[in-house]
C-alpha positions in Angstrom: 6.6 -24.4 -19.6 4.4 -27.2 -17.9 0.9 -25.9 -16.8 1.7 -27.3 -13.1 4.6 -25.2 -12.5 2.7 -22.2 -13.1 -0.1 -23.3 -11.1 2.3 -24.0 -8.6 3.6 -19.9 -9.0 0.1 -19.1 -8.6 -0.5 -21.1 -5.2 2.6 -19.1 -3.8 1.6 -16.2 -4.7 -2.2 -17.1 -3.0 0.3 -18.4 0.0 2.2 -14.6 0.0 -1.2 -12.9 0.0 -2.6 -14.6 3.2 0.6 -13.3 5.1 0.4 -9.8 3.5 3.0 -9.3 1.5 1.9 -7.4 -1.0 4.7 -6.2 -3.2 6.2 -9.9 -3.6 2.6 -11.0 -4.1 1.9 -8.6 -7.2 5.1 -9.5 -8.7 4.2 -12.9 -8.5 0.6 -12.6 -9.9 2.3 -10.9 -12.9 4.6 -13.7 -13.7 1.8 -15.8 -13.4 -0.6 -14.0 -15.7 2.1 -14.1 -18.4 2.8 -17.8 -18.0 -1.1 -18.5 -18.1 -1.1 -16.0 -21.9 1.5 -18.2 -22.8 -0.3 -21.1 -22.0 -3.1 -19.4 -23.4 -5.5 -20.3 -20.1 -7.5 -17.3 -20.5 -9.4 -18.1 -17.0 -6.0 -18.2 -15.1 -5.4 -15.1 -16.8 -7.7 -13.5 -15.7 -7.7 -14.4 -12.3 -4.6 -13.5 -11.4 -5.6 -9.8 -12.5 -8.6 -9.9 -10.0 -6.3 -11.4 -7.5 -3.7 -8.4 -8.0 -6.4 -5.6 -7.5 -7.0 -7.4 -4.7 -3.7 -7.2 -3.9 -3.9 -3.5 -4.5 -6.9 -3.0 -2.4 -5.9 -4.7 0.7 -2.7 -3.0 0.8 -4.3 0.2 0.8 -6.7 -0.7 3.8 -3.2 -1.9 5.7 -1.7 1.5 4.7 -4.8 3.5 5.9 -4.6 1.1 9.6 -1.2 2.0 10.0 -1.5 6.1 9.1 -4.5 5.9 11.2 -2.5 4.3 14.4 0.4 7.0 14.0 -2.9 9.6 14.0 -2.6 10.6 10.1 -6.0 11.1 10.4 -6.8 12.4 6.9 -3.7 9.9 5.0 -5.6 7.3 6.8 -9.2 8.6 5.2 -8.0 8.8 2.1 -6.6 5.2 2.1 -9.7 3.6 3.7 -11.6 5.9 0.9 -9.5 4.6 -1.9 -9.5 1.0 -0.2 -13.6 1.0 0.1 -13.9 1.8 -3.7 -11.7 -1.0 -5.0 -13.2 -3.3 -3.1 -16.9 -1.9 -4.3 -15.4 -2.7 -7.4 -14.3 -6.0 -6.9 -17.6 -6.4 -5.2 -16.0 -7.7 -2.0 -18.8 -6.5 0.2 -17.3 -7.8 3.2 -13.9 -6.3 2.8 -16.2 -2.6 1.7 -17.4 -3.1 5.2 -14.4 -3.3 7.0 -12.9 -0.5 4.9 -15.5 1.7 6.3 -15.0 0.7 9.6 -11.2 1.2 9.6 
């Protein structure tokens, strides 16, 4: 496996993130990550871990914006909760912000 088709796997993946599809996008990180082991790029590696708990954590702050807009109040909390902390984690202190917010 050539090192520019996986960086090409990566870039759609970076391309399915930006229109919020989340599910396709972790698949897509994962298939990545292994190709990078293979390829033993431990930076890509790696990156496309942070990029699918990124993944994780902006699909739980679009899960808490839609419970909240059908009025599960507490769902949406709890999403926005768990949304906040991942982010924290990541140290994404923007996305923290808007978490809070809802």
């Amino acid at each position: 496996m050539r090192k520019i088709q996986v960086d090409n796997a990566f870039e759609e993946a970076l391309e399915a993130l930006e229109q919020k599809e989340y599910e396709k996008v972790r698949l897509q990180f994962e298939n990545a990550e292994n190709l990078y082991k293979i390829l033993e790029d431990t930076e890509k590696e790696s990156q496309c871990r942070e990029m699918i708990a990124i993944a994780e954590s902006e699909m739980l702050l679009e899960q808490g914006k839609m419970q909240y807009g059908a009025k599960k109040y507490l769902l949406a909390r709890k999403s926005f909760i768990q949304a906040k902390n991942e982010f924290k984690e990541l140290g994404n202190a923007k996305k923290c912000l808007n978490a809070k917010n809802g």
